[in-house]
N, C-alpha and C positions, 0 to 999 in steps of 0.2 A: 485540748487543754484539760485538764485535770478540774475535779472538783472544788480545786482551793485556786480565788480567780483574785489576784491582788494587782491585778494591772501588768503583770510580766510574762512572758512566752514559759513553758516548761524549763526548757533547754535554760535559760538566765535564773529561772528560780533554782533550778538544780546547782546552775555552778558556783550560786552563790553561795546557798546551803554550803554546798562543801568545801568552801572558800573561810565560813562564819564557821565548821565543824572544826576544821584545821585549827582556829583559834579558841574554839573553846578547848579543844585539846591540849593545847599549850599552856591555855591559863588555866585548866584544871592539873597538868602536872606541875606547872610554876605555882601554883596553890600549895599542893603536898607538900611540894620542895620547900615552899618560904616556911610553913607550918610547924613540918619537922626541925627547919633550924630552929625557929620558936623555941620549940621546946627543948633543944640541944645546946645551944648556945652555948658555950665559957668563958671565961675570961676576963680584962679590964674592961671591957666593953661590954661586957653581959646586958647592962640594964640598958644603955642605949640601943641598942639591937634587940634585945628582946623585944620593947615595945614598939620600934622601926620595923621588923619582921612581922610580927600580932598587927598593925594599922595593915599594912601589903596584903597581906595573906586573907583578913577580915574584908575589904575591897574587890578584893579577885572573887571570893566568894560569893558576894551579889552577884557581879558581873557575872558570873556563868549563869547565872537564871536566866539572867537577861540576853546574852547569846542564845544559849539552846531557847528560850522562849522566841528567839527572831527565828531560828529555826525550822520552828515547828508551826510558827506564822505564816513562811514560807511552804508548808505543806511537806517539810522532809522532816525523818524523825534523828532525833541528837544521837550522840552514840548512848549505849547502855551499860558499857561493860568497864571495868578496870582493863582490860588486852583491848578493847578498840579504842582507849583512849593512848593507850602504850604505842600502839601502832599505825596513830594519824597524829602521833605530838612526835616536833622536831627537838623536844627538850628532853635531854639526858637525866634516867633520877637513879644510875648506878650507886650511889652512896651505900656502902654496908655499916659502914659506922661515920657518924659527926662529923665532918670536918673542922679545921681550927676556922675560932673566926673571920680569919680575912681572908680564908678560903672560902666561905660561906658567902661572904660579900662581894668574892672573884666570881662565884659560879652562880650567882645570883644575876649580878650583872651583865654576864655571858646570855644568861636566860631569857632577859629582858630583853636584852637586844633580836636577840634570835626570834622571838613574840614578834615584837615590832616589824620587823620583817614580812613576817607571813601575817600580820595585820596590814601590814600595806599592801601587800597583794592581794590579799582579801577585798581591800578598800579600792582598787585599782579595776577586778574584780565585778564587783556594786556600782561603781560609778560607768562603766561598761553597757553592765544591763541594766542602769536609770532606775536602780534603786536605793532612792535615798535616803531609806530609814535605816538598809542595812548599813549604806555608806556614811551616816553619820553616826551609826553605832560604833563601828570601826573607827571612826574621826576620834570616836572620844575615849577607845580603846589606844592608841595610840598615842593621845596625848598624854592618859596615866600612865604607861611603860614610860615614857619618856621621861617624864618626870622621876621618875622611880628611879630608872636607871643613872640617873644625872644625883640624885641622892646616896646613890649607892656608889658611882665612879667617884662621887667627893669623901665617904666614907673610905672608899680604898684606898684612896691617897693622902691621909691622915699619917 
């Protein structure tokens, strides 16, 4: 075993790490993405959305300390780069220009879901190797995409 001794085999710490890196990756491109709408935004809806995307975006931003801090608890290091986050997130950030709002609130909600996902395997994951601080971090990462996204599928159908 490794010099970092938290109760788990290597092998369960490892796969959790990169179970919990998958999901910081997600929610640090789902971060960008809510961010840039932020400040993109147009429309009737501008000021609802603006400050519905600024609460999201402000949220995700904690949360990532707090992943890669479970991380690096775990004894693995987070990713460091803008291209390993590119290439360990399942979220799409091709945008070159704005989208109209209720494309912003379509690909948003596409986003979340897809998050949720690979949070729950992440969670599935943790609860595996009988780790339950990853697995309730996950629990509560899951519960805010959900919510979010349930915010945002009401906003699309407006």
């Amino acid at each position: 075993m490794s010099s970092v001794d938290i109760g788990l085999a290597e092998n369960a710490r490892n796969a959790v790490a990169e179970a919990l890196n998958a999901t910081l990756a997600d929610t640090y491109s789902l971060y960008m993405k809510t961010h840039a709408y932020h400040w993109n935004v147009t429309g009737p809806q501008f000021h609802t959305l603006h400050v519905m995307f600024e609460e999201q975006y402000r949220e995700m931003w904690d949360a990532l300390d707090e992943i890669a801090e479970r991380v690096r608890a775990l004894g693995v290091f987070a990713p460091t780069s803008g291209k390993q986050f590119a290439d360990l997130s399942d979220i799409d950030n091709a945008d070159t220009k704005p989208p109209s709002a209720d494309n912003m609130v379509k690909r948003l909600l596409s986003d979340h879901e897809t998050l949720i996902k690979r949070a729950r395997d992440g969670l599935s994951t943790a609860e595996e190797s009988g780790d339950a601080a990853s697995a309730d971090l996950l629990t509560v990462r899951i519960q805010t995409h959900e919510k979010t996204a349930w915010m945002l599928r009401s906003m699309a159908q407006s």
